[in-house]
BADOFI-331775 format. One line per 8 residues: number of its first residue (from 1); their letters; for each residue x, y, z of N, C-alpha, C, CB. Coordinates in steps of 0.02 Angstrom, whole numbers, plus 50000, padded with zeros to 5 digits. Glycine has a CB too. Layout:
BEGIN
NUM	a	X/Y/Z/X/Y/Z/X/Y/Z/X/Y/Z  ...
This chain:
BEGIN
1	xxxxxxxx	52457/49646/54064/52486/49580/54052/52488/49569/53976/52445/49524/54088  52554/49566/53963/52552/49543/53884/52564/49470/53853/52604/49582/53851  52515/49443/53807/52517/49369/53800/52554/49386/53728/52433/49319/53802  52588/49328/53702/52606/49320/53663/52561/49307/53594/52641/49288/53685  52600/49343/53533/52551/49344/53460/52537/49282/53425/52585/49387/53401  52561/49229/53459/52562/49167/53416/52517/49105/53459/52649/49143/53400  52470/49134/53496/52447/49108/53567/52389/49083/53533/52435/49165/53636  52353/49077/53482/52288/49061/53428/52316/49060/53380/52228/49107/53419
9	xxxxxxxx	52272/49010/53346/52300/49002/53275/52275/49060/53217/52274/48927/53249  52218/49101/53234/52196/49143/53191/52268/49180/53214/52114/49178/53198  52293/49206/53265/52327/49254/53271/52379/49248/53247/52332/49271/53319  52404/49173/53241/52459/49160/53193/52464/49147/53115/52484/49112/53215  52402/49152/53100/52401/49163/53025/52410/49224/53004/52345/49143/52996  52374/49288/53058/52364/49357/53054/52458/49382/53061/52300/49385/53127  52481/49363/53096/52547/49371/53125/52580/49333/53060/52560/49336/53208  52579/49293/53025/52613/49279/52966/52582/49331/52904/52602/49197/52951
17	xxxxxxxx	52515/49339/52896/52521/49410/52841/52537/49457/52869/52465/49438/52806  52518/49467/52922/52587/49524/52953/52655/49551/52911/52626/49486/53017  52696/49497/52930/52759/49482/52916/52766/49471/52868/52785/49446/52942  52716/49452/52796/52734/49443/52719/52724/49530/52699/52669/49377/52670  52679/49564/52735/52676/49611/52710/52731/49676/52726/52617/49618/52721  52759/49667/52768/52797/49737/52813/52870/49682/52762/52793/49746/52951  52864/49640/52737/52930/49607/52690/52931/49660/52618/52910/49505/52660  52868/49644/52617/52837/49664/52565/52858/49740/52544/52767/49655/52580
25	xxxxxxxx	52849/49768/52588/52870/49857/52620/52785/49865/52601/52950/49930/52559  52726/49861/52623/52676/49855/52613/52633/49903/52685/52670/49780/52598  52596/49969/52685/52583/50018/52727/52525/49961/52800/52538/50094/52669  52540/49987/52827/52478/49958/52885/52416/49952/52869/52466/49998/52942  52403/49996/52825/52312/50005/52823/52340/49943/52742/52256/50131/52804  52356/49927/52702/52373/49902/52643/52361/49836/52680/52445/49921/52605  52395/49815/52740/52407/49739/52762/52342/49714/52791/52468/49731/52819  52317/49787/52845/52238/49786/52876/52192/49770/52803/52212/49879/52919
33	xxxxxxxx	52187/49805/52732/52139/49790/52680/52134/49712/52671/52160/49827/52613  52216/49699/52669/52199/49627/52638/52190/49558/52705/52275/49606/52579  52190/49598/52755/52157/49524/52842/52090/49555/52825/52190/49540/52969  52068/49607/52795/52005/49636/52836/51987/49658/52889/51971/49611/52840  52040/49675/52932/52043/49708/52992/52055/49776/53011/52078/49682/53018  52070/49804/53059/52072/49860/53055/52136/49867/53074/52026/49891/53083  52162/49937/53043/52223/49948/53046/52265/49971/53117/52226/49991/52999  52235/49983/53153/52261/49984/53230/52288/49931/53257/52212/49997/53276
41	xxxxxxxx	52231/49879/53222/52229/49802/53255/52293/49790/53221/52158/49742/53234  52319/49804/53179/52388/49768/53132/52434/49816/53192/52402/49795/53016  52437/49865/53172/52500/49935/53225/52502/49878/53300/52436/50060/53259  52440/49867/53337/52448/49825/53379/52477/49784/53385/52420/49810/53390  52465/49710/53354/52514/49644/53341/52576/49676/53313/52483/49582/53281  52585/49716/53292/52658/49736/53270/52704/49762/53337/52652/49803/53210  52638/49825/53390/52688/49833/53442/52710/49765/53460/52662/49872/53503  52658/49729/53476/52658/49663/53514/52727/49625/53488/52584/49614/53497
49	xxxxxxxx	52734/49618/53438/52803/49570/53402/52859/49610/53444/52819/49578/53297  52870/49668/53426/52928/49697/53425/52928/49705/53511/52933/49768/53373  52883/49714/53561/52885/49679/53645/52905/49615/53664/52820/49675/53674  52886/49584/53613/52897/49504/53626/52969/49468/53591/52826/49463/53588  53004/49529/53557/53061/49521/53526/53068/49484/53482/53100/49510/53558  52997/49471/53423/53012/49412/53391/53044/49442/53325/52946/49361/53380  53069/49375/53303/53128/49350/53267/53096/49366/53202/53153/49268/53281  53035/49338/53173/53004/49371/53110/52983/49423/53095/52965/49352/53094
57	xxxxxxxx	53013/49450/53144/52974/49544/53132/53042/49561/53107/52940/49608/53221  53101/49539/53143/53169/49572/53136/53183/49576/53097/53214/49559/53155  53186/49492/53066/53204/49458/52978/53141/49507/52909/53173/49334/52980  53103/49532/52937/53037/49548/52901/53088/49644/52891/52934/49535/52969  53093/49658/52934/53102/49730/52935/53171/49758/52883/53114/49748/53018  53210/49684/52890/53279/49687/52861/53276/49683/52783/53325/49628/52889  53211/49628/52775/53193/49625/52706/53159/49679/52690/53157/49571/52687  53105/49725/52713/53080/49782/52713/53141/49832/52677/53056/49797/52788
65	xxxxxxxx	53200/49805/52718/53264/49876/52709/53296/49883/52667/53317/49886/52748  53295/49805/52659/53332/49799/52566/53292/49814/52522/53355/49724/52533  53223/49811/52510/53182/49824/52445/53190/49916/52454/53082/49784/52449  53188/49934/52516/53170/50014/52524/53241/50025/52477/53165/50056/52621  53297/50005/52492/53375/50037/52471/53376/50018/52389/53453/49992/52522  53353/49977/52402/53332/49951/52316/53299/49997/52258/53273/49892/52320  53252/49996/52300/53189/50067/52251/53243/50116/52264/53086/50104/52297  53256/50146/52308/53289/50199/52317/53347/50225/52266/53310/50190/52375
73	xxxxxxxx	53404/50167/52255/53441/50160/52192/53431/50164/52122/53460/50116/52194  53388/50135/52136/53333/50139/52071/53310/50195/52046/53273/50109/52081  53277/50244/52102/53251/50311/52091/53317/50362/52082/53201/50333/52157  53368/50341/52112/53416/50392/52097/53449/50412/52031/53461/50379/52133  53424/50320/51997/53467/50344/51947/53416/50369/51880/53524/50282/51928  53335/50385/51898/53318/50398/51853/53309/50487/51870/53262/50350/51834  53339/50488/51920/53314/50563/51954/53335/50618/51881/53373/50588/52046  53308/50674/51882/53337/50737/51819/53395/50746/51860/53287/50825/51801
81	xxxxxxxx	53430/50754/51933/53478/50813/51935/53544/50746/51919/53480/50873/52027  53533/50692/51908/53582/50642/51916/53581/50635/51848/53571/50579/51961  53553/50636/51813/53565/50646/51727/53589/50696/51707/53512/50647/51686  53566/50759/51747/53610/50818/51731/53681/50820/51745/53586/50871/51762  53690/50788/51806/53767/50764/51821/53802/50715/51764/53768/50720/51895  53771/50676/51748/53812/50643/51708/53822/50661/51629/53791/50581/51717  53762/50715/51613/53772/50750/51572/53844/50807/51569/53712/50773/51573  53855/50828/51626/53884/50882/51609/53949/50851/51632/53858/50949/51639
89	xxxxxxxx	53963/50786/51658/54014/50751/51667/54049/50735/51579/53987/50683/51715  54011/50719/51549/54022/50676/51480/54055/50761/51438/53920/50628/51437  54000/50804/51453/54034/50873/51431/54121/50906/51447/53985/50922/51466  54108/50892/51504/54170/50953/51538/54221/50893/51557/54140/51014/51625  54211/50830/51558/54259/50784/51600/54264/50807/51679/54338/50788/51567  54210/50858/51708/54192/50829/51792/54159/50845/51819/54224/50830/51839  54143/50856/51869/54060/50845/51898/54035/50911/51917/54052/50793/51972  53984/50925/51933/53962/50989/51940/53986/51024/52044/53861/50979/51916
97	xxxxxxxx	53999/50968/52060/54041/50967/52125/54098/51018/52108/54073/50888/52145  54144/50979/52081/54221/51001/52070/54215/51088/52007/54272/50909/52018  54149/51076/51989/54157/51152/51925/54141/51200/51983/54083/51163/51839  54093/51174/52031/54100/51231/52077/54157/51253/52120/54056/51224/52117  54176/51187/52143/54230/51215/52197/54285/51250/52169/54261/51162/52238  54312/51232/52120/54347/51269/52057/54342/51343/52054/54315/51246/51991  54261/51368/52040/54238/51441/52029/54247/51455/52107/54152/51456/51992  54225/51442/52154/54222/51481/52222/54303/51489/52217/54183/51436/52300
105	xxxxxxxx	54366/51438/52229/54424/51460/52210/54441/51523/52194/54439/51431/52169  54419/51508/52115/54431/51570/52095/54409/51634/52101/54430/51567/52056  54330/51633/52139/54304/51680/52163/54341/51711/52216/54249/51663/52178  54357/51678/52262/54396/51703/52332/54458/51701/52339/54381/51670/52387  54503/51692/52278/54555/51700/52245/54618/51732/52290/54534/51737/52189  54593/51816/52296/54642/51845/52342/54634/51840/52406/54650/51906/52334  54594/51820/52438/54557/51802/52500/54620/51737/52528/54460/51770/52480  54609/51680/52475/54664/51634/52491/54717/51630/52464/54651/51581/52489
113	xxxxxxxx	54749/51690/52431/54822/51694/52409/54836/51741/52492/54839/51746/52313  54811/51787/52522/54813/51824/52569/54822/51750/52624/54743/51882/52572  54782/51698/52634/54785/51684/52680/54844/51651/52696/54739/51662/52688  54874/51599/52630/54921/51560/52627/54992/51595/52643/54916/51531/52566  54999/51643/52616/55054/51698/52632/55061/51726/52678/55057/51742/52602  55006/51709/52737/55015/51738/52803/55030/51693/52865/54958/51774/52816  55073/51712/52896/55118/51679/52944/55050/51634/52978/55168/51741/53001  55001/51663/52997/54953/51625/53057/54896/51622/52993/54927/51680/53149
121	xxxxxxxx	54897/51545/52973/54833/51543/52928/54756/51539/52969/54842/51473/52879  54778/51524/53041/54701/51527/53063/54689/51593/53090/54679/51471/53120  54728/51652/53094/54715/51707/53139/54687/51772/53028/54827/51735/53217  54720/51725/53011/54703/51761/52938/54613/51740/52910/54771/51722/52870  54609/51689/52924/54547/51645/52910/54480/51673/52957/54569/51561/52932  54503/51710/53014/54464/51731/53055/54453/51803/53045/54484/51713/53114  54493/51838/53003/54487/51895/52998/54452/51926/52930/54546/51914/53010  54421/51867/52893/54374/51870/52838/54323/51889/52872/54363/51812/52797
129	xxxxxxxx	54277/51902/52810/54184/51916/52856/54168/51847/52852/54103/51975/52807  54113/51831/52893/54093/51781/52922/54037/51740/52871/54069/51806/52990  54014/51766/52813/53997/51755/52760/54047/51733/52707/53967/51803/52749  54079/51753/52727/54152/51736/52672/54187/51656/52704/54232/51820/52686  54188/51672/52777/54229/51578/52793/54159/51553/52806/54300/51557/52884  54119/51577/52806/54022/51498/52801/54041/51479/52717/53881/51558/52804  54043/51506/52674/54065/51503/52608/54094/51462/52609/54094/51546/52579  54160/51468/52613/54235/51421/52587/54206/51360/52642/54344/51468/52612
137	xxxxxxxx	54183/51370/52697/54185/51311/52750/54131/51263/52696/54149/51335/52847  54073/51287/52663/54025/51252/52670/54044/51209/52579/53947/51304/52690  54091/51248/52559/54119/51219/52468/54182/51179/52489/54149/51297/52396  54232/51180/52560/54267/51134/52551/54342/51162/52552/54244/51099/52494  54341/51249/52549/54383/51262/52536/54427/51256/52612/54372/51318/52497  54392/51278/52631/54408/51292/52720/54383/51277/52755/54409/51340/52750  54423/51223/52806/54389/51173/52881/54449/51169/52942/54368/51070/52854  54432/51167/52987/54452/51175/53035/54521/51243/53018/54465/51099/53062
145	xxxxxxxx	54489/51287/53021/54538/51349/53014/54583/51341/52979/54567/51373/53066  54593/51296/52930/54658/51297/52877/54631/51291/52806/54714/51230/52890  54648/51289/52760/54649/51298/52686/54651/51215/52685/54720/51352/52645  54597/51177/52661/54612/51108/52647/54662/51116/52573/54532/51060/52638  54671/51024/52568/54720/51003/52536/54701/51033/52448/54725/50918/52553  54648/51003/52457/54619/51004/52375/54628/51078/52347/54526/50983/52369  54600/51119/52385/54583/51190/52367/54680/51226/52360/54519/51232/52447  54719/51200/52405/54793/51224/52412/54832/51190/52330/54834/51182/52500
153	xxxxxx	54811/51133/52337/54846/51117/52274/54809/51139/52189/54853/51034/52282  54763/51166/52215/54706/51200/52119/54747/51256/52147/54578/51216/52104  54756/51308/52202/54789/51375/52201/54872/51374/52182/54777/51407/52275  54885/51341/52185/54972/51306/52187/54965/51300/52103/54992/51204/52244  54942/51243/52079/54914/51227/51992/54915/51308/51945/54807/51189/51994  54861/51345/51981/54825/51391/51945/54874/51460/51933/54755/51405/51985
């Protein structure tokens, strides 16, 4: 039989730091330090909310989601490989995305001058080694058995 978390008033004070803390983005045992309780006992009233479908856990979790996406943005942009990107953006005028797909291009060069020139581009695409279309599939060059757009028009350019 499950009673509801707001059924005592201790439980509803406990059930409001609850909910300042999981706002907070604040760990279970972090929320248990500051009731003085034990941290099961918090995991508990928490199953308990989210059984009882309440409404401040929901609003609590959402605020939880924005601070998480928040930090998260935050960390991205102090990350090294995202400075290195924008480093070598300011260098070359483009991203380390496009310098690759560029080189594999040109790496597999006759591979997709062969393919384009052949009547059945998917019976040509299949007759590479299977290391060769995981390659082009996995840089962009090649998806669903055809030569995408991007990669047709740098070979067309080049």
């Amino acid at each position: 039989m499950s009673r509801p978390i707001d059924s005592d008033m201790s439980l509803q004070n406990r059930r409001l730091a609850i909910l300042k803390g999981i706002s907070q983005d604040l760990k279970d045992l972090e929320i248990a330090a500051q009731l003085g309780v034990n941290r099961w006992m918090i995991q508990r009233d928490v199953k308990l909310m989210q059984c009882n479908r309440d409404p401040g856990l929901k609003q609590a979790e959402s605020s939880r989601e924005a601070l998480r996406s928040e930090k998260r943005a935050c960390l991205m942009g102090e990350k090294v490989h995202a400075k290195q990107n924008d480093r070598f953006l300011l260098m070359t005028g483009m991203t380390l995305e496009e310098r690759t797909f560029r080189n594999m291009i040109d790496f597999y060069k006759t591979e997709l001058m062969k393919i384009m020139n052949a009547e059945d581009q998917d019976a040509a695409i299949r007759a590479l080694p299977k290391s060769t279309r995981k390659t082009m599939r996995n840089n962009g060059i090649v998806k669903d058995w055809r030569i995408t757009a991007g990669a047709e028009k740098y070979l067309v350019s080049a």
